[in-house]
VOLUM-839369 format. One record per residue (C-alpha): residue in three letters; x, y, z. Coordinates in steps of 0.02 Angstrom, whole numbers, always signed. Example, Ala and Ser with C-alpha at 12.3 -4.5 7.8 and 13.67 -1.06 7.14 Angstrom:
// residues 2
- residu/u/v/w
- Ala/+615/-225/+390 $
- Ser/+684/-53/+357 $
//
This chain:
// residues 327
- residu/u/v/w
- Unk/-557/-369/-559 $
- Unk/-679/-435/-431 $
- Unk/-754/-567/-547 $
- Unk/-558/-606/-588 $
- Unk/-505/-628/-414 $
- Unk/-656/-736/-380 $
- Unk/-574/-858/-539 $
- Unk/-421/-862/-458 $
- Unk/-493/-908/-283 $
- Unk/-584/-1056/-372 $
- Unk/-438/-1100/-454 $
- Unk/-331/-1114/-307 $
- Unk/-460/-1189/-210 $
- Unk/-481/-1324/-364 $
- Unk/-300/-1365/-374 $
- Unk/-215/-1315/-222 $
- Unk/-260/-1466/-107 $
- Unk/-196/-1580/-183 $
- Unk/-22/-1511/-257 $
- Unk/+9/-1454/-79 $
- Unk/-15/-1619/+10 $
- Unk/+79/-1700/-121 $
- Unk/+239/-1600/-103 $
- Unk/+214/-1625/+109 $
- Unk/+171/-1417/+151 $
- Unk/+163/-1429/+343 $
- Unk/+88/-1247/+346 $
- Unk/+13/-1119/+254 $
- Unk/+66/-925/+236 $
- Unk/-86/-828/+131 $
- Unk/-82/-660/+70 $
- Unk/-224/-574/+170 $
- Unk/-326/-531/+3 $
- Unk/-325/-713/-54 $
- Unk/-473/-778/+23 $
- Unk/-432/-972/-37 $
- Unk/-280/-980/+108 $
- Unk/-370/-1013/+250 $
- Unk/-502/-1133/+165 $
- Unk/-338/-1238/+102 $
- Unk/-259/-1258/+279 $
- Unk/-430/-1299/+343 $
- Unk/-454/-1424/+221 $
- Unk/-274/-1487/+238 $
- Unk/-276/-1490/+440 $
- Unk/-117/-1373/+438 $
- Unk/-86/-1231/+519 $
- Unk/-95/-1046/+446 $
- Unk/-17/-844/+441 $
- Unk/-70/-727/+372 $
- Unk/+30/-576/+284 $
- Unk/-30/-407/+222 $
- Unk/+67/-324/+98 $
- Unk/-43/-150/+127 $
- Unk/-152/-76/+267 $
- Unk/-249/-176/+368 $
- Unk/-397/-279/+303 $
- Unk/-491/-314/+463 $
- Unk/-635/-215/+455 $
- Unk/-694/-137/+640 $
- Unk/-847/-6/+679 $
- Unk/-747/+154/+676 $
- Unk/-616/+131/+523 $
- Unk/-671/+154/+339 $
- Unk/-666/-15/+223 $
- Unk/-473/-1/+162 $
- Unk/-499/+61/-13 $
- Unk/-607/+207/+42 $
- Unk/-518/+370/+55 $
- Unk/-646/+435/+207 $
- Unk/-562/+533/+359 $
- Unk/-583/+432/+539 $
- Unk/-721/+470/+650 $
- Unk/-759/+363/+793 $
- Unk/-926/+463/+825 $
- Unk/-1106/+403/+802 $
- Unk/-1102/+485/+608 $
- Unk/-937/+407/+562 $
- Unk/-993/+214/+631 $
- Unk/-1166/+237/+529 $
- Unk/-1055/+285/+380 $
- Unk/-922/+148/+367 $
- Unk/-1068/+11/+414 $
- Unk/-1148/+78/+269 $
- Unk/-973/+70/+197 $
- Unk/-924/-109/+245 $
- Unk/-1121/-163/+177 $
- Unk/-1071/-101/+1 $
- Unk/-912/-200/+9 $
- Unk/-986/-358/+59 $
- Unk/-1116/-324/-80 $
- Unk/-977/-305/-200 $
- Unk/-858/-456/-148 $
- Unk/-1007/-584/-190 $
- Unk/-923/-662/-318 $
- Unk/-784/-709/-224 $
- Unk/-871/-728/-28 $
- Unk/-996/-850/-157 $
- Unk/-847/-975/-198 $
- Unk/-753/-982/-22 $
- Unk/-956/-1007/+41 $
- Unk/-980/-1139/-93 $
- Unk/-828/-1236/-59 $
- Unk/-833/-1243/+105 $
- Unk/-1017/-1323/+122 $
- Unk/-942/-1450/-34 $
- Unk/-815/-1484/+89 $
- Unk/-948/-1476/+252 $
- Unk/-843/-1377/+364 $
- Unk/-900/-1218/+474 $
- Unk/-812/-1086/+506 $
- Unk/-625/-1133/+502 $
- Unk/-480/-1069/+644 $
- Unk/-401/-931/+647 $
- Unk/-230/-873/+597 $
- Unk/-73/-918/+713 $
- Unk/-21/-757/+672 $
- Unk/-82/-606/+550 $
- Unk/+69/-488/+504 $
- Unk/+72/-320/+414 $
- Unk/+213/-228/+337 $
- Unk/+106/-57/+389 $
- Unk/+191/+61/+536 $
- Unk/+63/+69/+674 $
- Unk/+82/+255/+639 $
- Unk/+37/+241/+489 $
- Unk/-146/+177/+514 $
- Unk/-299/+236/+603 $
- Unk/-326/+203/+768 $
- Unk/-398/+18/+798 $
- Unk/-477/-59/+971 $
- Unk/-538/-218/+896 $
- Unk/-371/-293/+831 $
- Unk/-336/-480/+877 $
- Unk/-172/-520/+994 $
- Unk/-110/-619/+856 $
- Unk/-95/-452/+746 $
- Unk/+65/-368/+722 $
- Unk/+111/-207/+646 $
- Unk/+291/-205/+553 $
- Unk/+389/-97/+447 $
- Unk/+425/-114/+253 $
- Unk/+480/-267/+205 $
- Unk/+614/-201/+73 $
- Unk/+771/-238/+57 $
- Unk/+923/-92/+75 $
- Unk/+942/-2/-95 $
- Unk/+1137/+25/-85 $
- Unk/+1148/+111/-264 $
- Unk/+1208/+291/-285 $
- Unk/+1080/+366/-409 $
- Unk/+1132/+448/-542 $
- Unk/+1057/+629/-497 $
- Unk/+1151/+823/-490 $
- Unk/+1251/+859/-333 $
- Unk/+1182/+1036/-342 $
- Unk/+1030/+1127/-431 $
- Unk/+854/+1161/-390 $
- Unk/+780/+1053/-257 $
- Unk/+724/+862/-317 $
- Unk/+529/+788/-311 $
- Unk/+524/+590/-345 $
- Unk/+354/+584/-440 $
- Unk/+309/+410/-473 $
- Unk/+126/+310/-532 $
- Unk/+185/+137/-473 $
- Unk/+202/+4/-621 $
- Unk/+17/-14/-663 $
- Unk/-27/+161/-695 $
- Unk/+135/+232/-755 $
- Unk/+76/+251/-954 $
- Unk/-10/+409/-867 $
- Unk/+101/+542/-982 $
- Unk/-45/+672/-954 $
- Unk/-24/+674/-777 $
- Unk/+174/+655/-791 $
- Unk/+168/+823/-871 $
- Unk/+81/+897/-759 $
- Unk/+200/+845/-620 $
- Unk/+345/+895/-710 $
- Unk/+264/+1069/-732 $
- Unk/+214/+1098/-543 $
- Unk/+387/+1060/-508 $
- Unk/+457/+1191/-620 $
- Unk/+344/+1315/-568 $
- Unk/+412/+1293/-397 $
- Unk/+595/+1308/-451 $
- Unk/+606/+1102/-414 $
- Unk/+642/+961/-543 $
- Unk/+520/+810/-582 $
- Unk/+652/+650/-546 $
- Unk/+499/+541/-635 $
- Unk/+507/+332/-643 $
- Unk/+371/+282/-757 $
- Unk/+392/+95/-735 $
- Unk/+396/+64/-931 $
- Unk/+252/+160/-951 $
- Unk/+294/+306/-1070 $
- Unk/+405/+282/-1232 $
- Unk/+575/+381/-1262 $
- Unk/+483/+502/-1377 $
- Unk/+350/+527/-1218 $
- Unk/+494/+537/-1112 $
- Unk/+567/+668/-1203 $
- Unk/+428/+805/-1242 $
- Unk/+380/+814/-1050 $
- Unk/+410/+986/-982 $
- Unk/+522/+1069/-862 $
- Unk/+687/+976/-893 $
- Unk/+653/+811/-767 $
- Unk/+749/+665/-736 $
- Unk/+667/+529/-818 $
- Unk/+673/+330/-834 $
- Unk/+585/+199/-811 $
- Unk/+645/+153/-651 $
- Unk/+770/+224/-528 $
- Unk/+830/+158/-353 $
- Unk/+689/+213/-260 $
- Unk/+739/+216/-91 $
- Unk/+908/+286/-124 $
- Unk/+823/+435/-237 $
- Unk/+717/+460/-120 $
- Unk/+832/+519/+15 $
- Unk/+887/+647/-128 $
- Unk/+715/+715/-118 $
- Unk/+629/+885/-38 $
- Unk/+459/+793/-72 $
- Unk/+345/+677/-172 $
- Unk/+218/+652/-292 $
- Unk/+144/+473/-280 $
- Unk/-11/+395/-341 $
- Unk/-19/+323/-161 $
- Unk/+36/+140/-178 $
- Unk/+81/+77/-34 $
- Unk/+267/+17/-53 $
- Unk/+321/+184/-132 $
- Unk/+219/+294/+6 $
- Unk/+325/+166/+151 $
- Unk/+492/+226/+31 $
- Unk/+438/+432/+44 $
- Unk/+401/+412/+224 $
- Unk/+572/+290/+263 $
- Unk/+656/+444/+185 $
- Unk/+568/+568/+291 $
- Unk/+502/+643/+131 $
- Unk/+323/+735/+138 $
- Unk/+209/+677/-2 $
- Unk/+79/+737/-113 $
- Unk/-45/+606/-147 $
- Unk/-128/+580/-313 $
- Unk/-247/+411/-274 $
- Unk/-295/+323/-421 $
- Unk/-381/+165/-382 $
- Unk/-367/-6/-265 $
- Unk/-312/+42/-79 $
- Unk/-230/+231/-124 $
- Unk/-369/+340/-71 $
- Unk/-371/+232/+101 $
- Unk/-182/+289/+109 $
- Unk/-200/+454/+52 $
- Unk/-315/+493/+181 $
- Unk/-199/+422/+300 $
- Unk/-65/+521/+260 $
- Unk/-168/+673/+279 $
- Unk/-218/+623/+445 $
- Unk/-32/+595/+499 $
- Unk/+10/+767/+446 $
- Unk/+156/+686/+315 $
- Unk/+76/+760/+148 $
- Unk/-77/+823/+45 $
- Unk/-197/+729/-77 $
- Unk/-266/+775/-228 $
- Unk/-371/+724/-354 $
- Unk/-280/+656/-510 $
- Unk/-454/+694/-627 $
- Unk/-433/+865/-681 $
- Unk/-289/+916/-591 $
- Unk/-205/+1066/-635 $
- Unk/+16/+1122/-617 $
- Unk/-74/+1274/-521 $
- Unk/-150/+1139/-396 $
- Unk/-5/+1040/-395 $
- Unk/+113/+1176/-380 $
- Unk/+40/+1233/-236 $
- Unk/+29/+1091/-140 $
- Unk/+196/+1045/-165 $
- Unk/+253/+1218/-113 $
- Unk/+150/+1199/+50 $
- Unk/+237/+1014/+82 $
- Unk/+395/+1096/+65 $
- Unk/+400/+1253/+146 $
- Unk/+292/+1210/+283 $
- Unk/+401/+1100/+399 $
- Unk/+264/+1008/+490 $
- Unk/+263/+888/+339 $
- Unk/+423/+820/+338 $
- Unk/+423/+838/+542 $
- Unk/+272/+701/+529 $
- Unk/+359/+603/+402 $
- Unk/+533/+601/+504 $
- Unk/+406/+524/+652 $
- Unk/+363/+378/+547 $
- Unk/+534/+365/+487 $
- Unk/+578/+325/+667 $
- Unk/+470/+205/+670 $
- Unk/+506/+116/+518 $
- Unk/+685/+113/+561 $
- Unk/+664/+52/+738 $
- Unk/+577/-93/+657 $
- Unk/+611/-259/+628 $
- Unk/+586/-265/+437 $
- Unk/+576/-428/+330 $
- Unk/+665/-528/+447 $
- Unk/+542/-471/+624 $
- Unk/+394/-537/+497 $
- Unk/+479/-689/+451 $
- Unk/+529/-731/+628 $
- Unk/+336/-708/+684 $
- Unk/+275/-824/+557 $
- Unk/+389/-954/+589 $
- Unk/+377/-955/+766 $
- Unk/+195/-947/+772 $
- Unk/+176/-1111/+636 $
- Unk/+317/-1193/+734 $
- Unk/+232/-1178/+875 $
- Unk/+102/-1308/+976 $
- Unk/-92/-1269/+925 $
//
């Protein structure tokens, strides 16, 4: 993926330029992973935001790198551990830190300016404490739009848990069953979205009677919902905790172990490992998000949050007042 992202950066840095100048761009908005923003306004003389789709990519002494699932410590042990941490990173991101170095002496500029702005969809809740943040940084809330549609779910029955693998992982029928078992063994049903992922003859041998398709309104199920099982992407963990729902985390890969760990920290939910996991395991941590009411109580705090926020729009509004303004 690394080696693919570093094609892509090259690419854009290749073609970019010129397309951009030729169609009169008067600023630049870069997704905070895509390292070739910044070196295009640069080279371009324009302007630049950034936006961040998922927690907070500016690395500081005591916070993990963001795809690391490690618990904060601000203590002596816990800075030794993420510099080691943030070493390994920049050891792995060669490929890509080697074109954005590359390009920039071709194009004999130093270090370029920073962003007018750098916004986040990410609560401030939601993250680990931070003293090194720039002023131009702003936390936000999701930037979804309202799900209005009724889902088509029982008025009455055993409690529902939204179990969900995002659309990349979602094949995963293994671990579906084992969600859908946990949930019966806890007198809940599995309301599963598999994002295409299983077929209707995997659909239909999964056990313990769930709800299951290959998508469902999210945000409105969600509110139907005594908890969560999530594989910790970061749009569907912003859904659970708009609802107030407690999650169980099963982190997969990318950023999810970096928001599992969060979640644990807030109090909202458990994590688990997905290799090996049992419906015992499961079960049990499910029962423990549900019948313990400090989860939800945590989640219902960011929910607060989220709500009092300024969405899609509050984000938009920064970035264009920031680019609209004088440098």
């Amino acid at each position: 993926m690394i080696r693919a992202t570093a094609a892509m950066t090259s690419h854009l840095l290749d073609e970019a330029p010129a397309i951009l100048e030729r169609i009169g761009v008067t600023a630049v908005l870069a997704d905070a992973v895509e390292p070739a923003g910044p070196l295009i306004a640069q080279k371009l003389n324009l302007p630049y935001a950034i936006a961040t789709t998922g927690l907070p990519l500016l690395g500081e002494p005591d916070v993990p790198p963001p795809f690391l699932g490690w618990r904060y410590r601000s203590d002596r042990w816990g800075r030794f551990r993420n510099e080691g941490g943030y070493a390994v990173t920049d050891l792995l991101m060669r490929p890509i830190t080697r074109v954005v170095q590359t390009r920039r002496r071709q194009w004999g500029f130093e270090e370029g300016a920073a962003p007018r702005v750098q916004v986040t969809q990410c609560p401030r809740g939601l993250d680990y404490p931070r003293r090194c943040l720039p002023s131009t940084f702003l936390y936000g809330s999701p930037w979804r739009a309202e799900d209005l549609h009724e889902p088509e779910l029982p008025s009455d029955g055993p409690p529902l848990v939204f179990c969900s693998l995002g659309t990349l992982q979602g094949s995963r029928r293994a671990l579906f069953a084992t969600m859908a078992q946990a949930c019966a063994a806890i007198g809940a049903r599995a309301v599963i979205g598999h994002g295409g992922g299983l077929s209707r003859d995997e659909e239909s041998t999964l056990p313990g009677d769930p709800l299951v398709r290959a998508f469902w309104p999210q945000t409105a199920v969600l509110r139907r919902c005594s908890a969560a099982v999530l594989h910790g992407g970061f749009n569907t963990v912003l859904d659970a905790l708009a609802a107030g729902v407690p999650i169980v985390a099963l982190p997969i890969g990318f950023e999810q172990p970096a928001t599992a760990a969060r979640i644990v920290r807030l109090g909202a939910g458990r994590t688990l490992s997905p290799r090996w996991l049992s419906p015992r395991t499961l079960a049990n941590a499910l029962r423990e998000v549900i019948d313990q009411p400090s989860y939800a109580r945590a989640a219902r705090g960011i929910a607060a949050e989220i709500a009092a926020g300024a969405g899609a729009a509050g984000a938009a509004n920064a970035i264009t007042a920031a680019l609209a303004s004088p440098s």
